[in-house]
Structures are given as C-alpha cells and as structure tokens.
VEXFI-976164 format. One record per residue: z, x, y of N, C-alpha, C in turn. Coordinates in steps of 0.1 Angstrom, whole numbers, padded with zeros to 4 digits, always signed. Example, Ala and Ser with C-alpha at 12.3 -4.5 7.8 and 13.67 -1.06 7.14 Angstrom:
2
+0078+0132-0057+0078+0123-0045+0078+0132-0033 +0071+0128-0022+0071+0137-0011+0079+0129+0000 
//
This chain:
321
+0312-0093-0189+0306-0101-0179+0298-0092-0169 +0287-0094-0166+0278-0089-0159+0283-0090-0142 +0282-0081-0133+0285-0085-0117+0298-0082-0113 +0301-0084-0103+0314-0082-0094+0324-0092-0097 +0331-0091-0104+0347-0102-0107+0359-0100-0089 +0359-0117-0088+0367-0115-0077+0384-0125-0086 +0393-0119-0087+0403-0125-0095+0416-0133-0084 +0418-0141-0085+0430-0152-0068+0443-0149-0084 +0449-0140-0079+0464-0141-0087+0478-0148-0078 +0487-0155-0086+0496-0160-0079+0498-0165-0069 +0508-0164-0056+0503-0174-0042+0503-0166-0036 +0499-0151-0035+0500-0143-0025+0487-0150-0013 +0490-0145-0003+0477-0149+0003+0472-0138+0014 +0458-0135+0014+0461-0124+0026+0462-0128+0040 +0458-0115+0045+0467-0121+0061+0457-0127+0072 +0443-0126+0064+0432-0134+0072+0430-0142+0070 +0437-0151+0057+0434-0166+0051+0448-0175+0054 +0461-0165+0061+0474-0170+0058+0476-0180+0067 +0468-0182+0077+0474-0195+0081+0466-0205+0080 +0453-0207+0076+0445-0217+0072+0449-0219+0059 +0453-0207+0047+0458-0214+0034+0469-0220+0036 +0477-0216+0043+0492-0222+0042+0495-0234+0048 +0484-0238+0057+0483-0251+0065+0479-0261+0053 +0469-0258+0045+0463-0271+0034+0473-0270+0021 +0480-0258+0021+0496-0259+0011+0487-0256+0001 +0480-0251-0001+0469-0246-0016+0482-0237-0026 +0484-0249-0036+0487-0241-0045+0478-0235-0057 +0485-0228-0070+0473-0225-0073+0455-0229-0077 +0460-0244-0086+0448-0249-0084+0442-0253-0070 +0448-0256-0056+0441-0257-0045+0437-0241-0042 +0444-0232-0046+0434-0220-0044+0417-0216-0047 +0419-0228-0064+0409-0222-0072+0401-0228-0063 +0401-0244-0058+0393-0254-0055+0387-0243-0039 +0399-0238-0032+0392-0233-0020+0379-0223-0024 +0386-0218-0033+0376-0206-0038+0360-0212-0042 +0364-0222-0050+0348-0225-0053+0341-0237-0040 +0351-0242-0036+0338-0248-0023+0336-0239-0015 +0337-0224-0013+0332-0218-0004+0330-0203-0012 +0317-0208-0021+0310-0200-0030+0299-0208-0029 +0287-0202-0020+0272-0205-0021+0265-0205-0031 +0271-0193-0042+0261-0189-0050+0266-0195-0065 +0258-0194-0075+0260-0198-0087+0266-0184-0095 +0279-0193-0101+0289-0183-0107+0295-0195-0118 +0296-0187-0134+0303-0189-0140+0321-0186-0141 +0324-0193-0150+0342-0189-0148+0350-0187-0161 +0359-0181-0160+0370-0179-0172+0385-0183-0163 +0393-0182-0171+0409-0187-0164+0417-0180-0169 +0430-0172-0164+0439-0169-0166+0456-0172-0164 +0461-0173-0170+0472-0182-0167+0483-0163-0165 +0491-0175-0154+0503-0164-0149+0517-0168-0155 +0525-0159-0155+0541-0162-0158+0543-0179-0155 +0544-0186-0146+0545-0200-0144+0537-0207-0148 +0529-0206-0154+0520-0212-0162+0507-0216-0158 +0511-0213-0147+0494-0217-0137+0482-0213-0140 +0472-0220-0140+0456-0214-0147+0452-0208-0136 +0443-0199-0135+0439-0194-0120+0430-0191-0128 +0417-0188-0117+0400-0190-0123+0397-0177-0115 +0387-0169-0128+0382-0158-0127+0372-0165-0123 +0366-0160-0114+0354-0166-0105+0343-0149-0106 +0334-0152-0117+0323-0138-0114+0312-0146-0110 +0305-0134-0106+0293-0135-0100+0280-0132-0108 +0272-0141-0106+0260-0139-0114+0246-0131-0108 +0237-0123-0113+0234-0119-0106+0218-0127-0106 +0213-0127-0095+0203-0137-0091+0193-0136-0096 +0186-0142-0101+0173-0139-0109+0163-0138-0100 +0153-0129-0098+0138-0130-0090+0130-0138-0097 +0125-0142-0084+0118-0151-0087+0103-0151-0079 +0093-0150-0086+0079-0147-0081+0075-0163-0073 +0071-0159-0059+0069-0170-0047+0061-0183-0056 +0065-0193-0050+0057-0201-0057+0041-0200-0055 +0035-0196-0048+0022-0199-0042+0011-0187-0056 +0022-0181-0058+0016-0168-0064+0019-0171-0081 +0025-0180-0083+0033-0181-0097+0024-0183-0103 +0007-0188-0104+0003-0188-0117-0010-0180-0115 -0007-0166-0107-0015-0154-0104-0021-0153-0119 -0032-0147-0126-0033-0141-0135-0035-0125-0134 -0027-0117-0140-0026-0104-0143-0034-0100-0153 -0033-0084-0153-0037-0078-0171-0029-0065-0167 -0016-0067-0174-0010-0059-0174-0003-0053-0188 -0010-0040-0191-0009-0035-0205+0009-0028-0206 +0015-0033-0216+0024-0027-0219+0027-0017-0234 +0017-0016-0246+0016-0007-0254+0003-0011-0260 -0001-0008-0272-0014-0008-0277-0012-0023-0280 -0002-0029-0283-0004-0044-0288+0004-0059-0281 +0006-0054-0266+0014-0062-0255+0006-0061-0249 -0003-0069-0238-0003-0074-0222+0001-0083-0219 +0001-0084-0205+0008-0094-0203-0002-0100-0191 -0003-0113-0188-0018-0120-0184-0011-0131-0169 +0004-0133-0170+0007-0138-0162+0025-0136-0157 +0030-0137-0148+0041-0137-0142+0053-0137-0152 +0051-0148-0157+0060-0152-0166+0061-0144-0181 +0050-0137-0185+0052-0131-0200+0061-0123-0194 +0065-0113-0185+0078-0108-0189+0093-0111-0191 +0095-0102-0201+0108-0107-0207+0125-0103-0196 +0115-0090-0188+0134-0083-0183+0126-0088-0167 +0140-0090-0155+0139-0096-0145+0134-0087-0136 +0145-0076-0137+0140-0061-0129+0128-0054-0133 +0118-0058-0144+0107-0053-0144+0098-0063-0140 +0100-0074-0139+0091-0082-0132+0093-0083-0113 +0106-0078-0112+0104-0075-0098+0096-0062-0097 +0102-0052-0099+0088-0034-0102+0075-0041-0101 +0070-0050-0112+0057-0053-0111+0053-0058-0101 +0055-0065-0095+0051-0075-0083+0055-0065-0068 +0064-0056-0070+0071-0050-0058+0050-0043-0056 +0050-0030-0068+0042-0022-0069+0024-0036-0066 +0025-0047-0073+0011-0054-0073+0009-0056-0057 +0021-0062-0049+0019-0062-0036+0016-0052-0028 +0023-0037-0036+0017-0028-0025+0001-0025-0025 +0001-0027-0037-0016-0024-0043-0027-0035-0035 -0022-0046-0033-0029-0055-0022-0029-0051-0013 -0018-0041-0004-0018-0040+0003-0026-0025+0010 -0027-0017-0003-0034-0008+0001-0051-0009+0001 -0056-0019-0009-0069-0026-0006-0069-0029+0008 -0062-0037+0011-0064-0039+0027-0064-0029+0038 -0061-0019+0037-0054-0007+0044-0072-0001+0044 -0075-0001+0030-0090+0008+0025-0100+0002+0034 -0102-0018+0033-0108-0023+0043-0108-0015+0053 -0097-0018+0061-0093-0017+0077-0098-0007+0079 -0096+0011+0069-0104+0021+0074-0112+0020+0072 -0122+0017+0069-0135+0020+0066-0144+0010+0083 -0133-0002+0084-0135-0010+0092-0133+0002+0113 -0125+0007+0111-0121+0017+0117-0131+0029+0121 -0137+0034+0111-0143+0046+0108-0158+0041+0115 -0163+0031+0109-0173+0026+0117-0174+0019+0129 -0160+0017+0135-0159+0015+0151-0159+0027+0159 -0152+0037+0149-0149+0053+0157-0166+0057+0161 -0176+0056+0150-0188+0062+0153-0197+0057+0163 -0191+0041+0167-0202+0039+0176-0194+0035+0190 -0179+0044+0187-0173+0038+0204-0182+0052+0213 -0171+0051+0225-0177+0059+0234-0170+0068+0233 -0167+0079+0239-0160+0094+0236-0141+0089+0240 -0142+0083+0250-0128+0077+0257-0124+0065+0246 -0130+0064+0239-0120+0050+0228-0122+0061+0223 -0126+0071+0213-0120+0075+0201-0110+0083+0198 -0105+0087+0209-0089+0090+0205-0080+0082+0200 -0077+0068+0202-0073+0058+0204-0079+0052+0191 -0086+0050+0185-0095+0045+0174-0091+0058+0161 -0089+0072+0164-0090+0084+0156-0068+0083+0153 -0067+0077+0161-0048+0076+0160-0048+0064+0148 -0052+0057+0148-0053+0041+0141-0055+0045+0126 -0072+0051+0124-0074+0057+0112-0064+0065+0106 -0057+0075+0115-0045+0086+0109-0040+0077+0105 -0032+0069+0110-0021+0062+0107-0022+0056+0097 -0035+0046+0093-0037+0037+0082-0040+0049+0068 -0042+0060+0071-0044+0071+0058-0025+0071+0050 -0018+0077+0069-0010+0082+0062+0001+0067+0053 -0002+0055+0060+0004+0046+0046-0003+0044+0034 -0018+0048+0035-0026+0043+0022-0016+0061+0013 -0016+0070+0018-0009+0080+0007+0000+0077+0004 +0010+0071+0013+0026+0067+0005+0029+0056-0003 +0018+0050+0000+0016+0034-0010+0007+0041-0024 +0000+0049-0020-0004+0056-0037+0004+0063-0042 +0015+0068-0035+0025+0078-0044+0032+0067-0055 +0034+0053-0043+0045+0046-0049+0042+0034-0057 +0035+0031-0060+0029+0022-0067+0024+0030-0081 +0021+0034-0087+0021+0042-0101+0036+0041-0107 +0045+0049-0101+0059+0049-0102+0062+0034-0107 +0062+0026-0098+0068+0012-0101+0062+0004-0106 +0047+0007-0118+0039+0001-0128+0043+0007-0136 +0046+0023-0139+0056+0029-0146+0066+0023-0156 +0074+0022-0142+0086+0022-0143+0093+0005-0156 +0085-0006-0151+0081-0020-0151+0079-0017-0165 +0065-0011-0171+0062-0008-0184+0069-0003-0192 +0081+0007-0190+0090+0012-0195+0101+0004-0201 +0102-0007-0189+0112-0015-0194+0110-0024-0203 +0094-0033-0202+0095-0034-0215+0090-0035-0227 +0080-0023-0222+0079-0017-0240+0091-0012-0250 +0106-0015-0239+0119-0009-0248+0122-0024-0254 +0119-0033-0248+0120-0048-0253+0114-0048-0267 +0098-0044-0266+0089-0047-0279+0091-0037-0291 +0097-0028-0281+0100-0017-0297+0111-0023-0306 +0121-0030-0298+0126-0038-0307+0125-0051-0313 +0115-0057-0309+0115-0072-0310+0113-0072-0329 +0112-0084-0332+0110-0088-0347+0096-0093-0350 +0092-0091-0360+0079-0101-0365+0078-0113-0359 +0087-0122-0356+0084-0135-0355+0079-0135-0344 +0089-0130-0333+0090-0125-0320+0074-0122-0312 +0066-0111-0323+0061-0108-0314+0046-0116-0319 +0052-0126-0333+0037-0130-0336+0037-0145-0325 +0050-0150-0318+0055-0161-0307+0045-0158-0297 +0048-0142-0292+0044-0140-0280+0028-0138-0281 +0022-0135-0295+0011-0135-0293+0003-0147-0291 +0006-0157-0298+0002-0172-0299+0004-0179-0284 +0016-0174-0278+0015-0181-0264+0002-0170-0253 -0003-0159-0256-0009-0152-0253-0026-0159-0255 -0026-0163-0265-0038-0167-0269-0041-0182-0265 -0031-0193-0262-0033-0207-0258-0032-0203-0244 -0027-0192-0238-0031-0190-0223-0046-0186-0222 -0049-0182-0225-0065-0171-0227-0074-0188-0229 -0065-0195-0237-0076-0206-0243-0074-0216-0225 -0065-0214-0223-0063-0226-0210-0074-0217-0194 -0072-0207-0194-0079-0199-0185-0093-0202-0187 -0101-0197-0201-0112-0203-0207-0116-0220-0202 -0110-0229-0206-0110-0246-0202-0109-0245-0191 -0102-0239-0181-0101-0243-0164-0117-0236-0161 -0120-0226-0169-0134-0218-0161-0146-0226-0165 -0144-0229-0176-0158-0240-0178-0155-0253-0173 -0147-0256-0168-0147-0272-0159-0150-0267-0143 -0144-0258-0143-0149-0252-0126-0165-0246-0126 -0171-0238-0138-0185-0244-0135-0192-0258-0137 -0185-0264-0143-0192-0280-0147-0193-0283-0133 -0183-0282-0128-0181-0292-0116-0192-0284-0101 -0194-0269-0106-0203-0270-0096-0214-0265-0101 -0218-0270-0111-0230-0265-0118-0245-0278-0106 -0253-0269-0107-0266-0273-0099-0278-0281-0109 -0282-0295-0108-0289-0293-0113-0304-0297-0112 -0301-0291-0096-0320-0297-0089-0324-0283-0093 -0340-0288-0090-0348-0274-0092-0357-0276-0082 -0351-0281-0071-0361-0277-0058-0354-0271-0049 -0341-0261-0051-0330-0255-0038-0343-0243-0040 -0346-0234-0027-0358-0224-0026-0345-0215-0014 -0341-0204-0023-0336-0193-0016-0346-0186-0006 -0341-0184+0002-0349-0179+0014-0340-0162+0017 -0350-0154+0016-0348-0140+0021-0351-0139+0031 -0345-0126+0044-0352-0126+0054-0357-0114+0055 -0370-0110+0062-0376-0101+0057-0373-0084+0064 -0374-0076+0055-0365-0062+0057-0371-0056+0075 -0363-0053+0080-0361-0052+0093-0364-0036+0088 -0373-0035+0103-0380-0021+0106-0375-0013+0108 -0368+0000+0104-0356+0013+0104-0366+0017+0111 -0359+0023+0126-0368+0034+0137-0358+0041+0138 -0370+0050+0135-0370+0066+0136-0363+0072+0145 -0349+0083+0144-0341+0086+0155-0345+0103+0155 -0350+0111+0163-0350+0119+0160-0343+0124+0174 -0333+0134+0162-0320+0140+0168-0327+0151+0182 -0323+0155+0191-0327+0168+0200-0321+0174+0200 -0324+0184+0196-0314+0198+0190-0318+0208+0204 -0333+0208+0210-0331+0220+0220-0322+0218+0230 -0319+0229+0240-0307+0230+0255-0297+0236+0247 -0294+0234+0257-0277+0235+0254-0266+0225+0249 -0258+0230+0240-0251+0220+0232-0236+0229+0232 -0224+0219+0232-0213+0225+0225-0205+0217+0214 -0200+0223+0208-0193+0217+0195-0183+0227+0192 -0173+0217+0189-0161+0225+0184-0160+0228+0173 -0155+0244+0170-0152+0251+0156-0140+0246+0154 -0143+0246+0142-0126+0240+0134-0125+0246+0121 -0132+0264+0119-0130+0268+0111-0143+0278+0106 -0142+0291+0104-0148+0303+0101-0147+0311+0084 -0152+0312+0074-0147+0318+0070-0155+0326+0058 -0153+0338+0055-0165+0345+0049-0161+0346+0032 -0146+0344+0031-0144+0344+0017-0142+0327+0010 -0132+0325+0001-0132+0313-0004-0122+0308+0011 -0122+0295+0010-0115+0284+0023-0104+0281+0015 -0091+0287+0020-0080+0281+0016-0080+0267+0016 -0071+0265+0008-0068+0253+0001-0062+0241+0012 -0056+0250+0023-0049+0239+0033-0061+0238+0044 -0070+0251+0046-0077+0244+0056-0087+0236+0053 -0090+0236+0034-0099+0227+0029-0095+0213+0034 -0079+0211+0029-0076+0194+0031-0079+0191+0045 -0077+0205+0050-0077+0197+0066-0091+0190+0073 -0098+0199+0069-0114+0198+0071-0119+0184+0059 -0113+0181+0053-0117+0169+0044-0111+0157+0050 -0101+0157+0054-0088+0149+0066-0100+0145+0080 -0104+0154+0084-0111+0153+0096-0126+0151+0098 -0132+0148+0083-0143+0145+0081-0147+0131+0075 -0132+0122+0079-0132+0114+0067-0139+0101+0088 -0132+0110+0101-0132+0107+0111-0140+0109+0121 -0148+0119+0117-0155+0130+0126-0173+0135+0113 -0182+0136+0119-0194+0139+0111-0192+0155+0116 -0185+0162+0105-0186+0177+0098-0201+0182+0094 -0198+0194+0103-0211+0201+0100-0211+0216+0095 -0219+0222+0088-0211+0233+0086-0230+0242+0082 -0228+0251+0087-0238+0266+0084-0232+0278+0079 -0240+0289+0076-0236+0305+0072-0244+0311+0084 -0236+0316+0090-0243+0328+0102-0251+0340+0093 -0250+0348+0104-0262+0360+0097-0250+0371+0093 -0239+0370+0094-0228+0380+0089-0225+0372+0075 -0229+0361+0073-0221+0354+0056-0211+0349+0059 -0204+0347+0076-0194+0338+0077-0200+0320+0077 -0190+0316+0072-0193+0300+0067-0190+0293+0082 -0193+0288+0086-0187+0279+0103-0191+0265+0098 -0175+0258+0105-0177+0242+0101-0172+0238+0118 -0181+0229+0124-0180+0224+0136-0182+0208+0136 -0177+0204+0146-0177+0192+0148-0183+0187+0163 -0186+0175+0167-0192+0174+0176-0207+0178+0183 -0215+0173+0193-0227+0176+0199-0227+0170+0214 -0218+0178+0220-0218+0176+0237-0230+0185+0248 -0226+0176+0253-0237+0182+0261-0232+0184+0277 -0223+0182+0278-0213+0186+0289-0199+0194+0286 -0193+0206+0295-0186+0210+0290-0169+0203+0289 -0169+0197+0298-0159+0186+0300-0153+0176+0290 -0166+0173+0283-0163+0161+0272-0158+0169+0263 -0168+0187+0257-0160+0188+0247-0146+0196+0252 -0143+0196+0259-0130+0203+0264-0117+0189+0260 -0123+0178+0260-0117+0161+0254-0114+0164+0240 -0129+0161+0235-0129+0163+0221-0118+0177+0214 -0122+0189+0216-0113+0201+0215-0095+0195+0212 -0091+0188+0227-0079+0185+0223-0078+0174+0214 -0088+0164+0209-0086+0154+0200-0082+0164+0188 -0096+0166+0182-0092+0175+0175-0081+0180+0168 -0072+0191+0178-0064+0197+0180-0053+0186+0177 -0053+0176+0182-0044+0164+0176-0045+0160+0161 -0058+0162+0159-0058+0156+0146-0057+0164+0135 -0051+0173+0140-0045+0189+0127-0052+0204+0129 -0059+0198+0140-0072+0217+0136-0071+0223+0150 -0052+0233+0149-0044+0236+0157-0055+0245+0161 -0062+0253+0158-0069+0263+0162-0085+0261+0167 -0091+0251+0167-0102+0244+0171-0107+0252+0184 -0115+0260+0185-0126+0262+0199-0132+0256+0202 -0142+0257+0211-0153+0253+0219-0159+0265+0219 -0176+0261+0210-0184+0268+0206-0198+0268+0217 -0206+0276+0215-0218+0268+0226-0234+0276+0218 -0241+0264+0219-0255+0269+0213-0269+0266+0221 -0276+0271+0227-0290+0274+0231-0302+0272+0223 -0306+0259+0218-0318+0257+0212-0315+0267+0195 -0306+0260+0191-0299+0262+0177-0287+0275+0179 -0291+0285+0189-0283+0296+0190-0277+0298+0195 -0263+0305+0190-0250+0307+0191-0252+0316+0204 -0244+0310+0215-0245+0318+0227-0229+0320+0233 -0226+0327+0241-0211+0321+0245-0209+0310+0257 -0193+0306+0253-0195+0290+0265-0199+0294+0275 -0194+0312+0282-0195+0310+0295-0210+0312+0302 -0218+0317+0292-0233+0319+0291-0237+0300+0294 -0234+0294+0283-0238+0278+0285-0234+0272+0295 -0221+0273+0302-0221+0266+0315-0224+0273+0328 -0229+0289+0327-0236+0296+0342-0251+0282+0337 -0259+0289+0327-0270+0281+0323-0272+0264+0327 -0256+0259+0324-0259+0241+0326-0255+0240+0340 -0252+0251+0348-0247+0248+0364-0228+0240+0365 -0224+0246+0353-0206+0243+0353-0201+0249+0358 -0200+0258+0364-0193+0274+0371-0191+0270+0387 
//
C-alpha cells in the first residue's frame, strides 16, 4: 500500500478523544464510522479483525494526484522525452511526479521570460532617468538578474529530472503500448491542425480594398556628444595584463546597467570607466552607486578635453575647491 497507514486497534482510546469517544459509546465499528466521517481526503481500506472478532478498518491514505489548473489544461507543449516520445500536451504523461517537475520548471520558465521583459523594461528607464532615480531603478535591475540566475539554475534540473522519469517508463513499455501512444499523438497533431484551419477560416479577409497605411520614417537628429572641458567618470578597473575572470563578470554585471567605456593609455594599461559628469558632486553619487553595485574599488577619474588630469587639477579648474 502506498502512503501513511493509520491502524484504530481494540477500544483503547487516547486521552484527547477519551471523552468525546466515550460520550457517543463508539464501539469498534462506531470507531471505524468516527474515523471515516472525519477523513477529508480520499482513502481506500482493508480490515482486520481482533481476538473478539471485531473487524476494525485499516484506513490508508492515498496520495493525491496533481493536477494541472484547469485554465492551463489544454496548454500545448513539445516536450521531447527520447528520440521516439514527445509529448504535445499535459496529459501525455504517464508518471504524476513528473508531470508536476514539468509544469513546476514550465512556470518558472514563464516566469523568467517575464523577469527578461521587465529588465530590459528597467534598463531603458535607468538610461533616461535622472541621476537621483537611478540608484533606485539600478537596485530593481540587480534584483530582477539575481532571480532570472536562480530560475536558470533551476529549471534545466526540473526538465531533467521530469524526462528521466519517463523515459524509464518507455524503456519499458511494449509494442502495443507505444504504437497506442503514438496514434493518440497523431489524432492530437490532426485536432490542433482542424482548430488552426477553422481559426483562419473564421478570420480569413476577403476584401481587397483594406490599404495598410505606414507612417513615414521620422527624422533621426544628430546628437553630437561634447567631449571638450572637464569631465569626470569613474574607474572601475585598470589593467595591463589579461582581466581576471571575476573582475571580467563584474564589469559585464555592470554594463548590463551602466554604458561601459573602456581605452589603452600610453603605458598599455587597459582602463574601463563609467560615467560623464561634469560636476564633482554627482560623480562622488555615482562613485558610491557603483561601489554598490560590486566595483568595491571604483574611483573618480578626471579628464581635460580627452586628457587624463587629476581630480584635484579638475575641480581648482571647475571652481570646486
């Protein structure tokens, strides 16, 4: 028997039922009776009889089958389980616990599409807020990365896992078996087919005077950046040989948020900076964003009509002192 067996032997009674059982005088068959009107759930039974002959009912528990929401139930899938199994909807699988895996991992997978939205939706609010929203906008993005990585670790795993279960089904199944499953495979394919061609019937067009209207390509003006004065921008990284591997991620992490810039000085060191302030204040903001957002070592750089000068040169120069 599959599940947790709960067994009511003889008239013992415990001492948290002993005076409500002993008030209704439950003998053994009024035991069994208490037992099953206060069982919610569906459970089959066996019976055992004691020295006085009494039948007493093994009451197990069954374990509850998942059940895919109704709204979702005639989802169509394509989900490959060996070179000669997919499976096309909810119902082709055969084991319960792999059709929960499937659906656990399909949901997260929706949900990381949505997550990809949002940032991208994010990334393009970050570029055109003002310097005071983007901390605030640059926290949001973190945050939606670091569940889009834990929903990719775990979703493979639990398509995995789902597939495993039952390609152990089909390794065993029989000829008949799997020529059943393929024929119900193919009148599904044919019913999918019939719903698609009646859904274009039904909105198929058949005037020939609808006139699409384009609107005409809007004028792109010219932004040209000004690089002379004074500028500062924060370094978030120097380096003359190859770029470790962790300050690579990091610098890839913060460019997914920030427009990364990067040059070779006249020594062959590489510099990757962020930012174009033009007050010393703001980037002294940015600096600590930054610094928040992993690039523990981030300065404040300062440059003179392209050239690398020092800050304290740029703010005697901008009148900050």
């Amino acid at each position: 028997m599959a599940g947790s067996t709960m067994l009511q032997a003889e008239n013992t009674l415990s001492p948290d039922n002993r005076t409500e059982l002993e008030r209704k005088h439950l003998s053994i068959r009024g035991l069994n009776n208490y037992i099953q009107s206060n069982l919610s759930f569906n459970t089959f039974e066996d019976t055992v009889t004691n020295e006085k002959g009494d039948t007493i009912k093994v009451v197990t528990l069954q374990k509850e089958e998942f059940k895919i929401p109704d709204r979702l139930a005639k989802t169509q899938i394509n989900f490959r389980i060996n070179s000669s199994v997919s499976y096309l909807n909810f119902d082709h699988f055969t084991n319960n616990e792999a059709k929960k895996m499937f659906y656990q991992a399909w949901i997260k997978e929706n949900e990381l599409h949505r997550l990809s939205v949002e940032t991208d939706s994010l990334r393009k609010a970050y570029s055109e807020a003002a310097s005071w929203q983007r901390e605030e906008i640059a926290k949001l993005i973190l945050s939606a990365e670091e569940k889009s990585t834990n929903l990719s670790q775990d979703i493979p795993a639990l398509y995995e896992k789902a597939r495993e279960t039952e390609d152990q089904y089909w390794q065993s199944a029989t000829a008949v078996e799997m020529d059943a499953f393929q024929e119900k495979i193919r009148l599904f394919k044919d019913s999918i087919l019939q719903t698609s061609e009646i859904k274009k019937a039904q909105t198929a067009t058949v005037s020939d005077t609808i006139v699409f209207y384009q609107s005409a390509p809007q004028k792109i003006e010219d932004k040209t950046e000004v690089t002379g004065g004074i500028f500062y921008k924060i370094q978030i990284g120097a380096y003359k040989a190859k770029i470790p591997d962790s300050a690579n991620k990091l610098i890839k992490k913060l460019s997914l948020i920030r427009n990364v810039e990067n040059y070779v000085d006249d020594n062959g060191v590489k510099i990757f900076t962020t930012g174009n302030l033009r007050i010393y204040s703001e980037a002294v903001t940015m600096q600590n964003q930054v610094k928040q957002e992993g690039i523990k070592n981030a300065i404040i750089v300062a440059y003179l009509d392209g050239k690398r000068i020092t800050v304290t040169e740029a703010r005697k120069l901008n009148n900050e002192l």
